[in-house]
C-alpha positions as CSV (number, residue, x, y, z in Angstrom):
1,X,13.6,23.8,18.9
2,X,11.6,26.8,18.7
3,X,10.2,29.1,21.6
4,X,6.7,27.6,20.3
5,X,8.1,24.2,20.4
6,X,8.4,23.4,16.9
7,X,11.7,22.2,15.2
8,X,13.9,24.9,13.8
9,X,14.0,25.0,9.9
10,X,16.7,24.6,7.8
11,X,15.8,23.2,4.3
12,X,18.1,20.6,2.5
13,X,18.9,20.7,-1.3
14,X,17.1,18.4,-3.5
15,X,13.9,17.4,-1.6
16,X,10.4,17.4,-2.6
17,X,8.3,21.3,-1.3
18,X,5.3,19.1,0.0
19,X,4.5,15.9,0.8
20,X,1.7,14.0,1.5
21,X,1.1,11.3,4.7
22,X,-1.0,8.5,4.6
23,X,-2.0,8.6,7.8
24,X,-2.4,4.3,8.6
25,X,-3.7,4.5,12.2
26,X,-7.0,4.2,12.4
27,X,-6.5,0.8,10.7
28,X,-3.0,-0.6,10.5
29,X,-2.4,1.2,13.6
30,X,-5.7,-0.4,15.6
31,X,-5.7,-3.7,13.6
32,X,-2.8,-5.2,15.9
33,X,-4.4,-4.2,19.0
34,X,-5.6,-7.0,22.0
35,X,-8.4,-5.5,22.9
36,X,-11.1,-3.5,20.4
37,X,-11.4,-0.2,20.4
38,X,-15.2,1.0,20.4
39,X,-16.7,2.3,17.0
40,X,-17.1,5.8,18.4
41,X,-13.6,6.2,19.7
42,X,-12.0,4.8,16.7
43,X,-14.9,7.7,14.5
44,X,-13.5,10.3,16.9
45,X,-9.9,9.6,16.1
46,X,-10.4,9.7,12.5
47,X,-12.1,13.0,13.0
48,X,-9.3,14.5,14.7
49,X,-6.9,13.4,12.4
50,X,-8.6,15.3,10.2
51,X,-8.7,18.4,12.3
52,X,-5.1,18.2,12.7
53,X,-4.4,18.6,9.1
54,X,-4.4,15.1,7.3
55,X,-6.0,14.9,4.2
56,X,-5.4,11.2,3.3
57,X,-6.6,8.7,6.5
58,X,-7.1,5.0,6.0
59,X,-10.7,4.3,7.9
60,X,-10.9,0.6,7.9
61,X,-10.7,-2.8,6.5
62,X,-13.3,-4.6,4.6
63,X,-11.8,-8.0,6.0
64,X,-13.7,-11.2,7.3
65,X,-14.2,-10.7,11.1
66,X,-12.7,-13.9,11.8
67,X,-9.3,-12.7,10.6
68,X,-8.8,-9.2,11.7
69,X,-11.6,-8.6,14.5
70,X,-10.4,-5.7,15.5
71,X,-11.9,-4.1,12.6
72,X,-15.4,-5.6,12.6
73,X,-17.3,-2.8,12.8
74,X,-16.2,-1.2,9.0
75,X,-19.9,-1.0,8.1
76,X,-20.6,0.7,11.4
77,X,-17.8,2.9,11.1
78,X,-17.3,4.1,8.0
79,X,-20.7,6.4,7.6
80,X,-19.3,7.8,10.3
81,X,-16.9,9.6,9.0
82,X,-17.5,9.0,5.1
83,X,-18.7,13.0,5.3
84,X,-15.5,14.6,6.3
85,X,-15.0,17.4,3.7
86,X,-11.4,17.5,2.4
87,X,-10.2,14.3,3.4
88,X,-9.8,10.9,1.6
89,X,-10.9,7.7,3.5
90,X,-9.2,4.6,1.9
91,X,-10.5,1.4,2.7
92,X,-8.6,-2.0,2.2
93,X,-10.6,-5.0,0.8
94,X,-9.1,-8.3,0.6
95,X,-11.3,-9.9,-2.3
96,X,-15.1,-9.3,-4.0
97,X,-17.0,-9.9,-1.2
98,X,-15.0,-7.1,0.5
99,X,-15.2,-4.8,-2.0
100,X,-18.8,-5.3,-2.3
101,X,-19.1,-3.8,1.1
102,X,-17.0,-0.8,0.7
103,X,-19.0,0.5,-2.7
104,X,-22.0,-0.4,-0.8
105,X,-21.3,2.4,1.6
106,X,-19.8,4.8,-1.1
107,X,-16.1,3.8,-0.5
108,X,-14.4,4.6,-3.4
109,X,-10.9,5.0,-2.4
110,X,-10.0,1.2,-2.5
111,X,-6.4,-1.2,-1.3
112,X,-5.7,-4.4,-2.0
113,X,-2.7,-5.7,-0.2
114,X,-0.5,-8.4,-1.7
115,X,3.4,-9.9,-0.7
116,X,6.7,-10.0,-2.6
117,X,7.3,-13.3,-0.6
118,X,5.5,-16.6,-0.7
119,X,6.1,-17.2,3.0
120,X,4.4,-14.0,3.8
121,X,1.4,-14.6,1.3
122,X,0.6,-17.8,2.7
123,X,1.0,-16.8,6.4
124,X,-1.3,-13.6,5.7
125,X,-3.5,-14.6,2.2
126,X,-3.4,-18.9,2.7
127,X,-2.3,-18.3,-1.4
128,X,1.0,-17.9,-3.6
129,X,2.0,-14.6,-4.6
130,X,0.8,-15.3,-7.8
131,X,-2.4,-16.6,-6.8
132,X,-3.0,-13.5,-4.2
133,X,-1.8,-11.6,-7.8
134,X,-4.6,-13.4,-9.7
135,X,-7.4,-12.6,-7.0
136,X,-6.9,-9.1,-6.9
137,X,-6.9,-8.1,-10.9
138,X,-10.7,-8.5,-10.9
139,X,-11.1,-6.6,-7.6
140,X,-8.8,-3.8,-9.1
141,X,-10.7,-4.0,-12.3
142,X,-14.1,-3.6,-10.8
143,X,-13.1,-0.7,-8.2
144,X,-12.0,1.1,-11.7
145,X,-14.9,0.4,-13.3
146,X,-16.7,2.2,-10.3
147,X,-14.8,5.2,-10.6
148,X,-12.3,4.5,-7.8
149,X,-9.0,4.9,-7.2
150,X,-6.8,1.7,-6.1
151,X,-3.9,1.4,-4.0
152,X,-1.5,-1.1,-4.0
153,X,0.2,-2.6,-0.8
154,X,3.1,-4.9,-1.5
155,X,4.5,-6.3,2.1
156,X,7.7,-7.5,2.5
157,X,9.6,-5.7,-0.1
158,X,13.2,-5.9,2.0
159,X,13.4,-8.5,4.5
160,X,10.8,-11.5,5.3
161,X,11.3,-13.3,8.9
162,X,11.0,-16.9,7.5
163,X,13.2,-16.1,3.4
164,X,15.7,-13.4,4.9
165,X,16.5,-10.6,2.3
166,X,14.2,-9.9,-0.6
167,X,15.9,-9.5,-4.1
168,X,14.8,-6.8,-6.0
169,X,13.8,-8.3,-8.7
170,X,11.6,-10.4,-6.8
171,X,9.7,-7.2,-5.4
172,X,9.8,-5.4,-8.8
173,X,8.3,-8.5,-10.7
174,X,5.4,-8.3,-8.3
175,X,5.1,-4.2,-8.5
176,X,5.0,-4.5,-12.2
177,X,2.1,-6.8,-11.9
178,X,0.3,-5.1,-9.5
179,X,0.5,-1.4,-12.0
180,X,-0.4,-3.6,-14.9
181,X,-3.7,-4.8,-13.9
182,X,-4.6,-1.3,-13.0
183,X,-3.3,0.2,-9.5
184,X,-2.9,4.1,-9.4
185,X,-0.3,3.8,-6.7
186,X,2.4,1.1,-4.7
187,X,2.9,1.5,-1.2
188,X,6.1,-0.7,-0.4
189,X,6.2,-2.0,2.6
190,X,8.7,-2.7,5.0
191,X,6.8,-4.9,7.2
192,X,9.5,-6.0,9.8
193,X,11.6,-3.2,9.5
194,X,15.3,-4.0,8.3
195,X,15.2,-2.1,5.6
196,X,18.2,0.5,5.4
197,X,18.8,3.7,3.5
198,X,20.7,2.1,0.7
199,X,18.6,-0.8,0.1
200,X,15.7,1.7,0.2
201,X,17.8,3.9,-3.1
202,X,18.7,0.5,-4.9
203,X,14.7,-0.8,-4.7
204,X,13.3,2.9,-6.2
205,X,16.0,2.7,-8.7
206,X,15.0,-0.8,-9.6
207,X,11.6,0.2,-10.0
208,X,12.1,3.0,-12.2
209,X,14.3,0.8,-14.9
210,X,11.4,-1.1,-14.9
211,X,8.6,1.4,-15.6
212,X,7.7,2.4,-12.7
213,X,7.5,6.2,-12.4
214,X,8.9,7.5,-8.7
215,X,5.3,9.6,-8.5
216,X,3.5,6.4,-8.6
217,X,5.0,5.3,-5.3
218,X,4.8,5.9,-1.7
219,X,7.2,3.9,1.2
220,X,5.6,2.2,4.0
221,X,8.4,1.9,6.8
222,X,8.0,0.3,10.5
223,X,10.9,1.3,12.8
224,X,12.0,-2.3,14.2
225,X,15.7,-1.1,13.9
226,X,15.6,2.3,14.1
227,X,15.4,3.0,10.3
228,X,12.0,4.1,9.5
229,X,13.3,7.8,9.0
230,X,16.3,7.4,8.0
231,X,15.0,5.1,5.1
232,X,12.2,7.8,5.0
233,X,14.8,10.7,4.3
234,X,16.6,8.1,1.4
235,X,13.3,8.0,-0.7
236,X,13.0,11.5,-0.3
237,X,16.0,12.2,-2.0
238,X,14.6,10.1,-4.3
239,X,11.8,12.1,-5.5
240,X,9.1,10.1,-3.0
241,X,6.6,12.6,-2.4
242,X,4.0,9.6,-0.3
243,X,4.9,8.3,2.7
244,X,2.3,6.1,5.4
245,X,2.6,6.7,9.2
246,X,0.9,6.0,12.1
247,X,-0.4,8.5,14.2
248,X,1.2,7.9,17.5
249,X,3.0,5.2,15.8
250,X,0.2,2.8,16.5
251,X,0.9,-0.6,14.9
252,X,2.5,-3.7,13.3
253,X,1.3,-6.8,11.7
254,X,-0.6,-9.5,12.8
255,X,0.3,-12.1,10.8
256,X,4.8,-11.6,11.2
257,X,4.8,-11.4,14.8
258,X,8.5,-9.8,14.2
259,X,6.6,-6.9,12.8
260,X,6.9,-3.5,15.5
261,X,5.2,-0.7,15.4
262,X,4.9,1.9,11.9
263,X,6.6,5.1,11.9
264,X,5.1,7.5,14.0
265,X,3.8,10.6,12.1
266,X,4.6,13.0,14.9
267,X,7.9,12.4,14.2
268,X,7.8,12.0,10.5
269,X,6.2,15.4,10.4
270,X,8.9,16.8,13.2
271,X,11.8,15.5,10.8
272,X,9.7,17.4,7.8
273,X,9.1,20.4,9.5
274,X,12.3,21.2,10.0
275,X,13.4,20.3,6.3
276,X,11.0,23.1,5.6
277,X,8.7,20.4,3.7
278,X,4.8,21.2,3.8
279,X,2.7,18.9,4.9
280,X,-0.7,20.7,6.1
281,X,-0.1,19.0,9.1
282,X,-0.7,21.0,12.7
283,X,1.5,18.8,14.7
284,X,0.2,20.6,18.0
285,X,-2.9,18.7,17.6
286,X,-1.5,15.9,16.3
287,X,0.5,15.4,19.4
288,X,-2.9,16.0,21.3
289,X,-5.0,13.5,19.1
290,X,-2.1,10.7,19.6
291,X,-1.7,11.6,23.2
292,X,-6.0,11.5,23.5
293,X,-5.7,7.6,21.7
294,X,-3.1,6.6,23.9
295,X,-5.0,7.3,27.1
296,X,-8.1,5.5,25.5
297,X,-5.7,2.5,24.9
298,X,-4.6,3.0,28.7
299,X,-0.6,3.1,27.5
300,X,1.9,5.5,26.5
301,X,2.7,6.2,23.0
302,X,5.2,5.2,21.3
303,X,5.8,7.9,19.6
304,X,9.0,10.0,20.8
305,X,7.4,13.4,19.9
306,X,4.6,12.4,21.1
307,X,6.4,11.6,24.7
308,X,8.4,15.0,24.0
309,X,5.7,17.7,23.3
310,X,2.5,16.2,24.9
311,X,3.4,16.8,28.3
312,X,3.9,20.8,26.9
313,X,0.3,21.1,25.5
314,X,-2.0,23.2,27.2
315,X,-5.2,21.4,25.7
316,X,-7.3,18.6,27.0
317,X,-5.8,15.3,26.6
């Protein structure tokens, strides 16, 4: 460590200059919580996200309240922070009707978010994977008509808690489908964390064969076991210049109750700071803004940076 606190650089051959974190905790990170988190705290955390230096920070979800109602207030929420200059604000939607709300409020940075399994898809989407498959086309095809931009989440892409390991093939088939009605980007998803470095390699690999160019894809890791940078530092090698955290890592699943929390970004951004990557990220503040959220959400954070810098900083928590 450095006298500022930092991590000392040292750069490794064959990794990307930048990279660029999609920051998931103002919605995959508050989604799982027990109790809801008021409209203004959840506007204020956004916002000093942004002041800390991420550019890409998922606001809300445009789900049914009775699902997911943590996240009831999106209409509330999101002209709250739709202004933020610099910054994209994804939103996910799970079908029309949810789009229809996000355009409705200018949203125009769009995810859909569909399995590899058909235990998962049931559990979370009460449809088969190719039925979930089949809803989202004309969602994708109507935020591209609108001039958006559409992410696409694919859960369970290495391990499912009711089918065990997930072949590859199964995960590219659904990939494939998911770029082919018209997604500008995968996110692949971990969701119970047992993913490990090499299966990480042999999935990216897969993907290319089939088409899928290593640009078009970002990795979506939750630390279960341990993994979540370790697998983060694999795709890396790879070329993966996307990867989703959690700011304080905030988060898990509410529908695979053997889901933990996401990868911190404190410590995703420690790891790339001393690799030398850029990320725009000012983890100072970072570490303050996680530190602020925890005390709202009366716990500690998770987050081993987090627990390791906050008690150093000089600002308000």
């Amino acid at each position: 460590m450095t006298a500022d606190g930092l991590p000392m650089t040292v750069p490794a051959p064959g990794l990307p200059a930048r990279v660029r974190i999609h920051e998931v905790g103002a919605r995959d990170g508050l989604q799982n919580e027990k109790a809801t988190v008021p409209t203004e705290v959840k506007a204020e955390f956004v916002r000093r996200l942004a002041e800390a230096g991420l550019t890409t920070i998922e606001a809300t979800s445009f789900v049914h309240p009775k699902w997911v109602p943590q996240l009831a207030d999106a209409e509330q929420l999101y002209p709250l922070v739709r202004d933020l200059e610099g910054v994209e604000l994804p939103v996910l939607v799970p079908n029309d009707r949810g789009l229809d709300r996000a355009l409705a409020l200018g949203a125009r940075r769009i995810a859909v978010f569909a399995s590899a399994t058909e235990s998962f898809a049931r559990a979370n989407l009460n449809r088969t994977v190719d039925e979930a498959l089949a809803m989202f086309a004309p969602v994708v095809s109507r935020a591209k008509a609108e001039g958006g931009h559409v992410r696409g989440y694919l859960s369970m892409c290495f391990g499912d808690p009711w089918e065990g390991p997930v072949p590859a093939p199964q995960v590219v088939r659904a990939c494939t489908a998911l770029m082919d009605m018209g997604c500008d980007e995968l996110s692949l998803g971990d969701t119970i964390g047992v993913a490990t470095p090499g299966q990480v390699t042999a999935l990216l690999t897969a993907l290319n064969e089939a088409g899928v160019a290593t640009d078009r894809i970002g990795v979506h890791f939750h630390d279960t076991y341990g993994q979540a940078l370790a697998n983060t530092y694999a795709a890396l090698q790879h070329g993966v210049t996307t990867v989703d955290a959690s700011a304080g890592g905030l988060g898990g699943c509410p529908y695979a109750k053997s889901a933990t929390g996401n990868l911190a970004t404190e410590d995703l951004v420690w790891m790339l700071q001393g690799l030398g990557i850029d990320t725009g990220v000012d983890l100072g503040r970072l570490v303050a803004t996680s530190a602020w959220m925890a005390d709202r959400l009366g716990r500690p954070s998770p987050s081993r940076t987090v627990r390791a810098l906050s008690h150093k900083d000089p600002q308000e928590q």
